[in-house]
NUMI-249606 format. One record per residue (C-alpha): residue number from 1; residue in one letter; x, y, z. Coordinates in steps of 0.02 Angstrom, whole numbers, always signed. Layout:
N
<atom resi="NUM" resn="A" xx="X" yy="Y" zz="Z"/>
...
END
This chain:
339
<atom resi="1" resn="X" xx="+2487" yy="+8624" zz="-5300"/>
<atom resi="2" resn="X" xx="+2332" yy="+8685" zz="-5248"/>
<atom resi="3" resn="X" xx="+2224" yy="+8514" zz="-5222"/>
<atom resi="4" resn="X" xx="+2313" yy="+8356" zz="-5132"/>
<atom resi="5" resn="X" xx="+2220" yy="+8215" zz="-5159"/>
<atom resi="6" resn="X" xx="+2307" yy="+8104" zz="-5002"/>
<atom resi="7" resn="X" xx="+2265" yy="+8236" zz="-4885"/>
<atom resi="8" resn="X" xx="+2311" yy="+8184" zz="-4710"/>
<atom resi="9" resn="X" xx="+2167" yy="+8198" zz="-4600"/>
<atom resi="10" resn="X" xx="+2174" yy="+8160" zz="-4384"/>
<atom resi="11" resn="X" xx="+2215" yy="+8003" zz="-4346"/>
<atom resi="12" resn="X" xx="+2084" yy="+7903" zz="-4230"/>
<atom resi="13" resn="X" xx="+2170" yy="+7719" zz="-4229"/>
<atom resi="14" resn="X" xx="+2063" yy="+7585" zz="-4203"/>
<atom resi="15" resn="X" xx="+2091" yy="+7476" zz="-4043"/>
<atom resi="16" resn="X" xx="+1986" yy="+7319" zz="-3985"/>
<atom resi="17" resn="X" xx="+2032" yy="+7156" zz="-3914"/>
<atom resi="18" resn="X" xx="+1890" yy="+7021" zz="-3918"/>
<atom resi="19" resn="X" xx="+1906" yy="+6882" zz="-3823"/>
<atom resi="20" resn="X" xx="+1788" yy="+6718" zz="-3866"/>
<atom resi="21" resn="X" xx="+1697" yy="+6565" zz="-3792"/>
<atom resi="22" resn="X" xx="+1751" yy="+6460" zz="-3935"/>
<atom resi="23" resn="X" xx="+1954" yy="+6464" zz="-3874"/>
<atom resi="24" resn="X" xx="+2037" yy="+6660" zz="-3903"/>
<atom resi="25" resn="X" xx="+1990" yy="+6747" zz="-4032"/>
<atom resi="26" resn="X" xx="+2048" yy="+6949" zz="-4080"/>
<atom resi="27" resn="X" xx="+1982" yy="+7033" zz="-4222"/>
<atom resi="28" resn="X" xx="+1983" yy="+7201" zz="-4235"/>
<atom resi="29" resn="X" xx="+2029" yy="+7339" zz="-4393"/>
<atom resi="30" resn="X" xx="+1873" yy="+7470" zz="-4463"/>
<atom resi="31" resn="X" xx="+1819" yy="+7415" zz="-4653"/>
<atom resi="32" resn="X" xx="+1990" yy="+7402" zz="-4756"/>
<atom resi="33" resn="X" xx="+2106" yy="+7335" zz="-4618"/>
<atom resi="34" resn="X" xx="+2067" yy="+7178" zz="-4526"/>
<atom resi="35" resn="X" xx="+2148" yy="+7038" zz="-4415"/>
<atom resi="36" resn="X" xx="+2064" yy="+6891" zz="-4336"/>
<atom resi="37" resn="X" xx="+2153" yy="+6785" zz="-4225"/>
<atom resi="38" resn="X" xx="+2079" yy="+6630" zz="-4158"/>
<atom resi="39" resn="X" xx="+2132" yy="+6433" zz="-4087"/>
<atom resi="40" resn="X" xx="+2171" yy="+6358" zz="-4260"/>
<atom resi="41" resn="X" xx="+2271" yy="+6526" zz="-4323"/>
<atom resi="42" resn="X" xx="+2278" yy="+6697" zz="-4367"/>
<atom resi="43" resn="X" xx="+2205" yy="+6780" zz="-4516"/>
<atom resi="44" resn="X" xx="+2253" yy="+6944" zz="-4580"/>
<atom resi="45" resn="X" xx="+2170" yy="+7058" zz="-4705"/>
<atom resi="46" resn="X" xx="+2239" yy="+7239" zz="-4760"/>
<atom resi="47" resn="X" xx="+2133" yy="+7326" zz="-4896"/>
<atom resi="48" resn="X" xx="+2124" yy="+7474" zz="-4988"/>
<atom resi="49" resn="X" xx="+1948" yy="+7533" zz="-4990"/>
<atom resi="50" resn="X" xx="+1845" yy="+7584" zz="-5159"/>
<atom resi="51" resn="X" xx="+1998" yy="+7474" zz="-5258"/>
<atom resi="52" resn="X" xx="+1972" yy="+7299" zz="-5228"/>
<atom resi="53" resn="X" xx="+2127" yy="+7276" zz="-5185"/>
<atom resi="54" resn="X" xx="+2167" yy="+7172" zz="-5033"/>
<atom resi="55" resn="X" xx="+2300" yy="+7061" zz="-4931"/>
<atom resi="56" resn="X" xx="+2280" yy="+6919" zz="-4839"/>
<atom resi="57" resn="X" xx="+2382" yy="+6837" zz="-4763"/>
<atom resi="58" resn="X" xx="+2352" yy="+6662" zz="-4654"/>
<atom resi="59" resn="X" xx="+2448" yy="+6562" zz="-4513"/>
<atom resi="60" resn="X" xx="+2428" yy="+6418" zz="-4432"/>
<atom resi="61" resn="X" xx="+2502" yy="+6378" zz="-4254"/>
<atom resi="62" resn="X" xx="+2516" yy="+6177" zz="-4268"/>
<atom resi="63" resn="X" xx="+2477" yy="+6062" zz="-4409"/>
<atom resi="64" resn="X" xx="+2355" yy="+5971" zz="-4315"/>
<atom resi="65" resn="X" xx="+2209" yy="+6056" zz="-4253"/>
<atom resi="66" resn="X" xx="+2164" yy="+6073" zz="-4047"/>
<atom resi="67" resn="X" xx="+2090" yy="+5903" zz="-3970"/>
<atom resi="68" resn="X" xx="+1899" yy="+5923" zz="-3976"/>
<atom resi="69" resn="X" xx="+1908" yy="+5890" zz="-3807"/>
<atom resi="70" resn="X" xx="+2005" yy="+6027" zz="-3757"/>
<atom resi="71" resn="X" xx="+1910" yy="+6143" zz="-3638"/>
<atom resi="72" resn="X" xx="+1871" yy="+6316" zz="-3714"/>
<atom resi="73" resn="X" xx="+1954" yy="+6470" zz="-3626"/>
<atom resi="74" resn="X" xx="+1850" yy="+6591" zz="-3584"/>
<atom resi="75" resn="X" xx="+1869" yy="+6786" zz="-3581"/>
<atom resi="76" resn="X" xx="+1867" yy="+6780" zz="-3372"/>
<atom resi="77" resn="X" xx="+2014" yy="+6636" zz="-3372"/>
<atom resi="78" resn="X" xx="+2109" yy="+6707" zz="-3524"/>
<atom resi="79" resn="X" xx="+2139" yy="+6887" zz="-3410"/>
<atom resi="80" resn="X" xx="+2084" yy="+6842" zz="-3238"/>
<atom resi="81" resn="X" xx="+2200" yy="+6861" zz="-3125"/>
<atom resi="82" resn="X" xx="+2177" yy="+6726" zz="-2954"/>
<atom resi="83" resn="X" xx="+2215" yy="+6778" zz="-2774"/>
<atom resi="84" resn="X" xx="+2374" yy="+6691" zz="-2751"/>
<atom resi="85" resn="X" xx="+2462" yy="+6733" zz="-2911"/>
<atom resi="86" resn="X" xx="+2431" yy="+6910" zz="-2884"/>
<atom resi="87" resn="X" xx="+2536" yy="+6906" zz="-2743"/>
<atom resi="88" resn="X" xx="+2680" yy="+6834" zz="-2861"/>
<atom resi="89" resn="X" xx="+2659" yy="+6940" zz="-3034"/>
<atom resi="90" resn="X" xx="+2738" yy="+7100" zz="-3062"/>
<atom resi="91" resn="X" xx="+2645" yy="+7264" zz="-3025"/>
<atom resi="92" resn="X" xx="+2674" yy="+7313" zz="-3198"/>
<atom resi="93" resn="X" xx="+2581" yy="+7153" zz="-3276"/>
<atom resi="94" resn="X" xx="+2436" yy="+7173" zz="-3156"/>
<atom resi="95" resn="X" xx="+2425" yy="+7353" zz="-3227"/>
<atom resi="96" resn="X" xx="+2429" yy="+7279" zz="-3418"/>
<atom resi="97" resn="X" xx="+2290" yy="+7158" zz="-3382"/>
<atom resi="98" resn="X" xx="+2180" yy="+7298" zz="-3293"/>
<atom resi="99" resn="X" xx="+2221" yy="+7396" zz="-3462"/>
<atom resi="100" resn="X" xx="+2168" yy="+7241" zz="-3563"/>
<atom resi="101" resn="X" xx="+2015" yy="+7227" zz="-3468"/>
<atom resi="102" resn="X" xx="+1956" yy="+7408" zz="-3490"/>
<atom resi="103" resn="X" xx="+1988" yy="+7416" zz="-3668"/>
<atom resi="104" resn="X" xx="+1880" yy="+7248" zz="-3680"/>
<atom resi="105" resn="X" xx="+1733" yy="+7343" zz="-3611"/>
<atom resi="106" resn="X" xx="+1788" yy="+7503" zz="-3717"/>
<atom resi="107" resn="X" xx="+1822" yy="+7634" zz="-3573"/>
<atom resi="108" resn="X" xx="+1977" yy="+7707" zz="-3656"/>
<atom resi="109" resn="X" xx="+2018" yy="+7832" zz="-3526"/>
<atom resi="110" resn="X" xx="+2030" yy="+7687" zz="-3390"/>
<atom resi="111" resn="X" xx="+2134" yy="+7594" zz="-3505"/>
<atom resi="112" resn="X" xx="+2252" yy="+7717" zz="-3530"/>
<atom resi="113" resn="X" xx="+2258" yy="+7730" zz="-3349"/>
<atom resi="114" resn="X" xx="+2316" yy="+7558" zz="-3330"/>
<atom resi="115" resn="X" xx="+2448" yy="+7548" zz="-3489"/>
<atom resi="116" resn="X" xx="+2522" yy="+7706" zz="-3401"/>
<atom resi="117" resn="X" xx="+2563" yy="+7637" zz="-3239"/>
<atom resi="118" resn="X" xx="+2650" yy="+7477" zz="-3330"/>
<atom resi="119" resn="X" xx="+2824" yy="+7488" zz="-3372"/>
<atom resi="120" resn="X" xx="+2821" yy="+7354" zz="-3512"/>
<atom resi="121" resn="X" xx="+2855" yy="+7375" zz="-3686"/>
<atom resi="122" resn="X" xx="+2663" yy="+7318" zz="-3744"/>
<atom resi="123" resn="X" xx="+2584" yy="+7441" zz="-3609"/>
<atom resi="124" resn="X" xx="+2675" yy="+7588" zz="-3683"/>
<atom resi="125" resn="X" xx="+2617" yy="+7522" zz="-3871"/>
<atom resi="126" resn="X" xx="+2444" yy="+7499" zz="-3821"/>
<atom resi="127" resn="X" xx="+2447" yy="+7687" zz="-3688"/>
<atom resi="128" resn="X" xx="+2525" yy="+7766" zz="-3850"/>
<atom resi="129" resn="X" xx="+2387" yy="+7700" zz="-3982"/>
<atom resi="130" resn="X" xx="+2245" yy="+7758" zz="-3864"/>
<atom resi="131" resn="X" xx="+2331" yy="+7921" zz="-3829"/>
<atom resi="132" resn="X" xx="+2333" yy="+7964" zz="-4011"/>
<atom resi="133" resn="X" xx="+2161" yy="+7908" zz="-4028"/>
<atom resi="134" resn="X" xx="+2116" yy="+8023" zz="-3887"/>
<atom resi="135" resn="X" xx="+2226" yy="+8168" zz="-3972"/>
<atom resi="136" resn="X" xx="+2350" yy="+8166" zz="-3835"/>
<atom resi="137" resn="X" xx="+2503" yy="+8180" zz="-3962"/>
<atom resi="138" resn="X" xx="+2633" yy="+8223" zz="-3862"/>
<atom resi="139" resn="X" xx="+2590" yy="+8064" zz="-3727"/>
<atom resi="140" resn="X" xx="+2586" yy="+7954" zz="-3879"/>
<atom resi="141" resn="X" xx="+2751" yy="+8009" zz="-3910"/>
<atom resi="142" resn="X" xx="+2814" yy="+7989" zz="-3755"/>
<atom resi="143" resn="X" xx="+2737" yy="+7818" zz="-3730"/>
<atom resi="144" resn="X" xx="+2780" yy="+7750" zz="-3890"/>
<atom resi="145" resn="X" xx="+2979" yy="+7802" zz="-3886"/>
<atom resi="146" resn="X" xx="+2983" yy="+7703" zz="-3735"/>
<atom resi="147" resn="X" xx="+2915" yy="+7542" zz="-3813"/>
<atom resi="148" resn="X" xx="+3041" yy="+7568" zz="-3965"/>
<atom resi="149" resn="X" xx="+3170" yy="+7578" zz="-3823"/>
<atom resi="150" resn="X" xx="+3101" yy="+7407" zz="-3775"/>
<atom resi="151" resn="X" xx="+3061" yy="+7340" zz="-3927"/>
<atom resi="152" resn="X" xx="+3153" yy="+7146" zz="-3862"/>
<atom resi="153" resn="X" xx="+3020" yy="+7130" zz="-3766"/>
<atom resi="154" resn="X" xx="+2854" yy="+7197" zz="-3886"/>
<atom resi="155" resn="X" xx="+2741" yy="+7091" zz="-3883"/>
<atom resi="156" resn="X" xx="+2782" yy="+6967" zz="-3700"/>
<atom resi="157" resn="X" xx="+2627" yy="+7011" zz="-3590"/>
<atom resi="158" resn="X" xx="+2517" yy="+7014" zz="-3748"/>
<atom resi="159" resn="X" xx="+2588" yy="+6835" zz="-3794"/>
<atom resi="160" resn="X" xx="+2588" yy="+6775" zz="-3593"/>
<atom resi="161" resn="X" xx="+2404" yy="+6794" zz="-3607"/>
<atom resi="162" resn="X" xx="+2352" yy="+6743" zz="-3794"/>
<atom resi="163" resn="X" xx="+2323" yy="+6913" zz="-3838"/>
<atom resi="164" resn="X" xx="+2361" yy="+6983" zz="-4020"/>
<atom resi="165" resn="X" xx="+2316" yy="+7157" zz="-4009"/>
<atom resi="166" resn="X" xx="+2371" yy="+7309" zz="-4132"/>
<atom resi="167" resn="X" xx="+2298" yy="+7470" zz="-4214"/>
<atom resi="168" resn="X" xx="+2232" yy="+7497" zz="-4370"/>
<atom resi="169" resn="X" xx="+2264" yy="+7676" zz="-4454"/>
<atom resi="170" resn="X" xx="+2229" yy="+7770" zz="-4598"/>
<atom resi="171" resn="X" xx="+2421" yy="+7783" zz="-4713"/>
<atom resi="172" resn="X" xx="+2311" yy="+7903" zz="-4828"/>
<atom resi="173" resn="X" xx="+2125" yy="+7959" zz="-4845"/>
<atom resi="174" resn="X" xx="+2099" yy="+7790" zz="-4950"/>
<atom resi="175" resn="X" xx="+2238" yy="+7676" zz="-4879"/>
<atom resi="176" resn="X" xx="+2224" yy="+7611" zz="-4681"/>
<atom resi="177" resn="X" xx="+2360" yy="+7472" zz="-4626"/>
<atom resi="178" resn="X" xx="+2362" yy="+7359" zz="-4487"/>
<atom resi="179" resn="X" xx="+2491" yy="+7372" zz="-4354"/>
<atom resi="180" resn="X" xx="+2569" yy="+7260" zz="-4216"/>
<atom resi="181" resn="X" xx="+2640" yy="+7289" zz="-4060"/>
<atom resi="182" resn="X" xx="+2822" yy="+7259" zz="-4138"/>
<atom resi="183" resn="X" xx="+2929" yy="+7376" zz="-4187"/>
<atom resi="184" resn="X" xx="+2879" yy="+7422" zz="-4356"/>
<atom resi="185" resn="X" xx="+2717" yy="+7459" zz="-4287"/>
<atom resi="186" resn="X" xx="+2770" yy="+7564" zz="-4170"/>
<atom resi="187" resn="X" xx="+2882" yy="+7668" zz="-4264"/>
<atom resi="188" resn="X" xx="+2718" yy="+7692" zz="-4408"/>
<atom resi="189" resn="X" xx="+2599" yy="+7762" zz="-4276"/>
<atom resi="190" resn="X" xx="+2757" yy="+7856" zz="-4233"/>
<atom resi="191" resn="X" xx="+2763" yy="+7913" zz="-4386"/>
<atom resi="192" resn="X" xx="+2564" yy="+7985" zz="-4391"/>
<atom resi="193" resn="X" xx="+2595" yy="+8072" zz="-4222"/>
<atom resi="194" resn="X" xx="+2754" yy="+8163" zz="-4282"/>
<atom resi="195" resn="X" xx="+2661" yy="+8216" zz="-4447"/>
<atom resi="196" resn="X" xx="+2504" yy="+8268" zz="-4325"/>
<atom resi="197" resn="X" xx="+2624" yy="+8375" zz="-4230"/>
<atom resi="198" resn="X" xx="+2737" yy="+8442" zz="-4387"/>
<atom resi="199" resn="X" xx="+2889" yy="+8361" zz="-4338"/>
<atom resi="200" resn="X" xx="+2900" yy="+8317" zz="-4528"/>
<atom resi="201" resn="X" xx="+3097" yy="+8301" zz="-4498"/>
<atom resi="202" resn="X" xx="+3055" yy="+8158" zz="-4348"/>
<atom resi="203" resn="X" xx="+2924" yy="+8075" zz="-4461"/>
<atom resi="204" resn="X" xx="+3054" yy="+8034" zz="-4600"/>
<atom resi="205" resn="X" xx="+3148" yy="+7967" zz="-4480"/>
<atom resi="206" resn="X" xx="+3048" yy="+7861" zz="-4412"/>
<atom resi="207" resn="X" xx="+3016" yy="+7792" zz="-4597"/>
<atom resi="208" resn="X" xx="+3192" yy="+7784" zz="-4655"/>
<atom resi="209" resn="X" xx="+3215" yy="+7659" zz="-4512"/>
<atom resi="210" resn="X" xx="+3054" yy="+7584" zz="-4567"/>
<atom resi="211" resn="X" xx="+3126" yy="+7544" zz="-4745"/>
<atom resi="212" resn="X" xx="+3263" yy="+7441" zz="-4646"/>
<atom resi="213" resn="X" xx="+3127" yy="+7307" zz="-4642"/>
<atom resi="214" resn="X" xx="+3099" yy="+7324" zz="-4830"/>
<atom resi="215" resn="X" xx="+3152" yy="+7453" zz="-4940"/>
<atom resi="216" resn="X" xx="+3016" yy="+7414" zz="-5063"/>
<atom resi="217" resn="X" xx="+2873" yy="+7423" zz="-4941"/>
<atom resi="218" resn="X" xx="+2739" yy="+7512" zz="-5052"/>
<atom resi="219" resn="X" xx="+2665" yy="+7601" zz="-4884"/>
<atom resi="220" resn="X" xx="+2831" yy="+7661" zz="-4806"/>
<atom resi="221" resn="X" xx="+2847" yy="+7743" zz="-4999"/>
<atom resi="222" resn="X" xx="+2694" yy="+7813" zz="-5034"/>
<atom resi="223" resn="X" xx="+2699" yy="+7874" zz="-4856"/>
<atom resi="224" resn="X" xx="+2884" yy="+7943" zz="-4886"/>
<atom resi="225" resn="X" xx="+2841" yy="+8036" zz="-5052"/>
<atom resi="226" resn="X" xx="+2670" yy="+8130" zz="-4954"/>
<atom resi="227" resn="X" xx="+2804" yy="+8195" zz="-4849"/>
<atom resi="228" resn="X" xx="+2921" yy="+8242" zz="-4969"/>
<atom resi="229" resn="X" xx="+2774" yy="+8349" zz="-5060"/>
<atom resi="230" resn="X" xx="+2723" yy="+8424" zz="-4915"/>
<atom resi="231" resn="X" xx="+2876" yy="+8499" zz="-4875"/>
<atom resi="232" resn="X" xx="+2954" yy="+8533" zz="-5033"/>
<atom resi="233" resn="X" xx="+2965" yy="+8709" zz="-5003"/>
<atom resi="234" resn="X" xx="+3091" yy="+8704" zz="-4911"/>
<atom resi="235" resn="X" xx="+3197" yy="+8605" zz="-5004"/>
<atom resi="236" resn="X" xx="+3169" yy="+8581" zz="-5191"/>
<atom resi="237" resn="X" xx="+3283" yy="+8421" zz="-5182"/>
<atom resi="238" resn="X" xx="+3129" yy="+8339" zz="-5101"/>
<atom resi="239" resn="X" xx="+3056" yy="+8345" zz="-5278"/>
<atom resi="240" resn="X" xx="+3199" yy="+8224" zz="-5341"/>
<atom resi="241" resn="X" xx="+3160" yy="+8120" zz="-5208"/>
<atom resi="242" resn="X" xx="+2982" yy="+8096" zz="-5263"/>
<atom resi="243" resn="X" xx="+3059" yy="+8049" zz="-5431"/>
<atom resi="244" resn="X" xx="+3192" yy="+7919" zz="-5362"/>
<atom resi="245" resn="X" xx="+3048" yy="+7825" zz="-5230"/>
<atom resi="246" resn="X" xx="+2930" yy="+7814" zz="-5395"/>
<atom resi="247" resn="X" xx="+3034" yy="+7786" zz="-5527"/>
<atom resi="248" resn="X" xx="+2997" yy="+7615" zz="-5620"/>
<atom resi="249" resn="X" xx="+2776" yy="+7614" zz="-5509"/>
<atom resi="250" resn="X" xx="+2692" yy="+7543" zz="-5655"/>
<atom resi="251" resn="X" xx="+2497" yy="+7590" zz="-5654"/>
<atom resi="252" resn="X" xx="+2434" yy="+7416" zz="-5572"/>
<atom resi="253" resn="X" xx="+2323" yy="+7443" zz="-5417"/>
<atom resi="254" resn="X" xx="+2268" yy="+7611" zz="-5370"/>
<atom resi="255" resn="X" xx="+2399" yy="+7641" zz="-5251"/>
<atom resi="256" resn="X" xx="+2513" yy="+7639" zz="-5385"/>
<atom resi="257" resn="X" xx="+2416" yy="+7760" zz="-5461"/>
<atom resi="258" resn="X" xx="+2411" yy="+7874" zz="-5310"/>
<atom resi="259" resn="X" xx="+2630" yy="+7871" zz="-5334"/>
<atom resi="260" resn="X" xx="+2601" yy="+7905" zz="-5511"/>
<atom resi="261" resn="X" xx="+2495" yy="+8059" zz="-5460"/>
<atom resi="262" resn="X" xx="+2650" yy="+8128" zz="-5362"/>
<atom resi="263" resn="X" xx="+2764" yy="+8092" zz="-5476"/>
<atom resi="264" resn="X" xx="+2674" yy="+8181" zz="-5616"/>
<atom resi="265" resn="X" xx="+2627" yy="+8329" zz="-5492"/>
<atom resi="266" resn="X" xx="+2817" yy="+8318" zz="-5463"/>
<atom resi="267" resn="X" xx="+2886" yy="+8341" zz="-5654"/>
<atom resi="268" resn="X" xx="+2769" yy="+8492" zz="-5662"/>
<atom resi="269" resn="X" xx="+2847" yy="+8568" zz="-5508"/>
<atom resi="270" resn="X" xx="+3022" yy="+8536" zz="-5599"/>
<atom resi="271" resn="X" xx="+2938" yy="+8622" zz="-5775"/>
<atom resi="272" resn="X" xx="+2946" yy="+8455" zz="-5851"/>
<atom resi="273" resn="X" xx="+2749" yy="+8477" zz="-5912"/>
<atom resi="274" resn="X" xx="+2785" yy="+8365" zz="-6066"/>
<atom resi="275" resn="X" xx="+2828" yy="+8212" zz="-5972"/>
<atom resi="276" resn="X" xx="+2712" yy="+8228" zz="-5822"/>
<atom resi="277" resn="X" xx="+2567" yy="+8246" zz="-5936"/>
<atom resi="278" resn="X" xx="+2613" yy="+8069" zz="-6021"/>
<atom resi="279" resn="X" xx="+2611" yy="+8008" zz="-5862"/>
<atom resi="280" resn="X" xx="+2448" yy="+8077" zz="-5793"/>
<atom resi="281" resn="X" xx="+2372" yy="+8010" zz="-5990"/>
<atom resi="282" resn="X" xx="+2415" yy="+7841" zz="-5953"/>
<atom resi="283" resn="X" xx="+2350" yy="+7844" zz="-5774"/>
<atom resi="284" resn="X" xx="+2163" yy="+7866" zz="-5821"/>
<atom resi="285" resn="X" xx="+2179" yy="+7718" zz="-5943"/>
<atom resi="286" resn="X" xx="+2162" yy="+7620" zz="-5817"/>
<atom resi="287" resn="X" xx="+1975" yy="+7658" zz="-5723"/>
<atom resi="288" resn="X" xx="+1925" yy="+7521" zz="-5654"/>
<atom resi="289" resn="X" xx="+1951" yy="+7497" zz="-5447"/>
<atom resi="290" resn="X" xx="+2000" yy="+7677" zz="-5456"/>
<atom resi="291" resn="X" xx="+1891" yy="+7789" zz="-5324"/>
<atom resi="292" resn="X" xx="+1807" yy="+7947" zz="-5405"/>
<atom resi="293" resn="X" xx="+1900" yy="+8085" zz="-5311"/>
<atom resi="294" resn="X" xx="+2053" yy="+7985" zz="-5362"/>
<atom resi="295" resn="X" xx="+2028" yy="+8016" zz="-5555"/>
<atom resi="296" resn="X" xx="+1963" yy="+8189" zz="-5534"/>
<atom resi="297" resn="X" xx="+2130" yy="+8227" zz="-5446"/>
<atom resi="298" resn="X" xx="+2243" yy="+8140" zz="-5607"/>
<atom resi="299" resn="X" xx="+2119" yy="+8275" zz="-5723"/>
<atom resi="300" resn="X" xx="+2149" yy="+8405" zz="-5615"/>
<atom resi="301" resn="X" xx="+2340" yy="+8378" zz="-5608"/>
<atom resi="302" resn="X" xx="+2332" yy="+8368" zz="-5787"/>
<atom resi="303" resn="X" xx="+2226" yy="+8526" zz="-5822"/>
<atom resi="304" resn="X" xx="+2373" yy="+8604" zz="-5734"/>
<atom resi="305" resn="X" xx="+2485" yy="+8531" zz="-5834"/>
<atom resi="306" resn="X" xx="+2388" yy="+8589" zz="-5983"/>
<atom resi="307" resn="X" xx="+2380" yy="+8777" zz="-5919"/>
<atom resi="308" resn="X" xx="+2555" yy="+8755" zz="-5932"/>
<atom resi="309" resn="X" xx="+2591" yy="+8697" zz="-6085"/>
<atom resi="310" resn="X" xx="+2485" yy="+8841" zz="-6170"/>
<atom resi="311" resn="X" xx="+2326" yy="+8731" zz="-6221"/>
<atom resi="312" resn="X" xx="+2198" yy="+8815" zz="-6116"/>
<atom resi="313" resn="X" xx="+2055" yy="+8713" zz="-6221"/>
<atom resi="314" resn="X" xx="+2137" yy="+8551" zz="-6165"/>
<atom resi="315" resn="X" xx="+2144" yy="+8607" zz="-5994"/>
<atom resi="316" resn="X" xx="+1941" yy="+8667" zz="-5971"/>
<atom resi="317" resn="X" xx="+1899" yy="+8514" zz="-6047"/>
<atom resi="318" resn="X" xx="+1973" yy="+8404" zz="-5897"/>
<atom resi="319" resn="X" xx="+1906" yy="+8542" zz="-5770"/>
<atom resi="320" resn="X" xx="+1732" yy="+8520" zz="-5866"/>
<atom resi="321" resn="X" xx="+1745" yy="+8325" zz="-5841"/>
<atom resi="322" resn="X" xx="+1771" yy="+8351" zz="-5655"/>
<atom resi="323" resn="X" xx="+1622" yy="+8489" zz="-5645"/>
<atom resi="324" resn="X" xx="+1495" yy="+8386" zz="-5726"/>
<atom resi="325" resn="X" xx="+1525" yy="+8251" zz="-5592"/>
<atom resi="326" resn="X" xx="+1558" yy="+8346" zz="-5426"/>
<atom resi="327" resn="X" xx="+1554" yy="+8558" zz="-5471"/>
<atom resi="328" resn="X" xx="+1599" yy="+8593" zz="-5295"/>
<atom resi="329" resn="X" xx="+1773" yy="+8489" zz="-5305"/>
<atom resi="330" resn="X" xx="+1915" yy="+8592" zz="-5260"/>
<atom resi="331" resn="X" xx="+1908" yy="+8767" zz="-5358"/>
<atom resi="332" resn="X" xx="+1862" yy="+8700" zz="-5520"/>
<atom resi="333" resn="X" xx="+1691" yy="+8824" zz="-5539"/>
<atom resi="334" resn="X" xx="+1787" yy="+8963" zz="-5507"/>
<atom resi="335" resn="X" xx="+1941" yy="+8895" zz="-5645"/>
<atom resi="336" resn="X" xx="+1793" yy="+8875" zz="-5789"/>
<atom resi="337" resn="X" xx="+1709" yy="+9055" zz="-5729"/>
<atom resi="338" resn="X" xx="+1558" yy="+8973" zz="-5642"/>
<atom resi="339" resn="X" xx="+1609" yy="+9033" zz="-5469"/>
END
């Protein structure tokens, strides 16, 4: 298949803690993936940009709402560290707050710095999230097999101090998800640094232990059958993998669609032209919430299709519909003779 609409592209994660005046408060996540935490609860918000589709999910810690005469914390008392309990606390905590503190003022390198020297579980998250962001793939690795070997104890020092803290990360060019620092987090980003480094075998994986959580996590799927294309190649059974991860996606939100798209692209592969053109027809009858590059992908799957089931007229007309929007998307000038 020449054009892949869910290309991968480089990671960059997103990592921020904010701490506020009005009690603790963390929200971090670029447009499409956010989650605010704050003194009444946590808030979290996963989208899928251009589709209007979006999850949200809320959680309160008590019933009853803090005492308006509790004090506020403050960023300086929520991380400071006083004389006389540094001389008690670990080495390896002092290093996770220094780590906090420099990713608070955005000074990644010094961060990383600090999450290396820590032995604990949520320093190697947070050194392995930074070090992918910084396109150190083979430290992210490192540091991120060693919180999965620690996974008990994700998430201690970033509860000790009233910290929620996690990485946001693009699953496909139009899909980003929000992580923790648990282990299905960890074994995600895992996931993106394998694929970064080609270690396709490593990367499934990493998502076979994923579907543990949930078999039918749409995500862990969709990311499942983008593997499964790419590597095909080298073993055609991959194709009738595709088929058994999709089979019974009904066209709802566009991510759904984006399965169908495989699965179509799939039958072709397999010379079954017929039924992945039925499939690719009842994809763009549903438009709406659906990104552009998304629907020129479904008519240039099916133009394929067409070429290949000997109606060349049917096929041009699809690779017209795409040149009339965007005449420089994927080789579609040169298919009509324009280029």
């Amino acid at each position: 298949m020449g054009f892949r609409f869910f290309r991968r592209i480089r990671i960059a994660p997103g990592v921020t803690l904010n701490l506020s005046k009005s009690g603790l408060s963390t929200s971090f996540g670029p447009r499409g993936a956010k989650f605010t935490v704050g003194p009444r609860g946590t808030r979290q918000t996963v989208g899928i940009p251009g589709t209007g589709l979006f999850y949200t999910t809320t959680q309160s810690y008590n019933k009853k709402q803090p005492p308006r005469t509790q004090a506020p914390t403050t960023p300086a008392q929520s991380l400071n560290i006083g004389f006389f309990k540094s001389l008690v606390i670990p080495a390896d905590e002092k290093s996770f707050v220094e780590g906090c503190k420099a990713l608070l003022q955005n000074d990644l390198q010094a961060a990383h710095a600090h999450f290396a020297q820590s032995g604990s579980a949520d320093a190697c998250f947070m050194a392995g999230v930074i070090a992918l962001k910084l396109d150190m793939t083979a430290d992210a690795e490192q540091r991120l097999q060693t919180a999965l070997q620690r996974k008990e104890s994700l998430g201690a020092l970033l509860n000790k101090y009233g910290i929620e803290a996690g990485a946001s990360i693009p699953i496909t060019d139009e899909i980003s998800a929000f992580v923790q620092a648990d282990a299905k987090g960890a074994l995600l980003i895992l996931t993106e640094v394998y694929q970064e480094r080609k270690n396709f075998d490593a990367a499934l994986n990493c998502l076979f232990d994923l579907r543990k959580f949930d078999p039918e996590d749409i995500l862990v799927k969709l990311s499942l059958i983008e593997i499964y294309f790419e590597t095909f190649e080298s073993d055609k059974n991959r194709l009738q993998s595709i088929l058994n991860l999709s089979n019974g996606i009904e066209n709802l939100p566009a991510i759904h669609t984006a399965i169908l798209l495989y699965r179509a692209s799939a039958l072709r592969l397999l010379g079954l032209n017929q039924a992945a053109k039925d499939i690719l027809t009842g994809a763009l009858r549903k438009r709406k919430d659906r990104s552009v590059d998304l629907l020129h992908a479904i008519h240039y799957e099916r133009a394929l299709v067409y070429e290949n089931l000997g109606k060349p007229q049917l096929a041009r007309k699809d690779f017209e519909k795409i040149f009339a929007v965007n005449p420089e998307f994927e080789d579609v000038a040169k298919r009509l003779g324009l280029g």
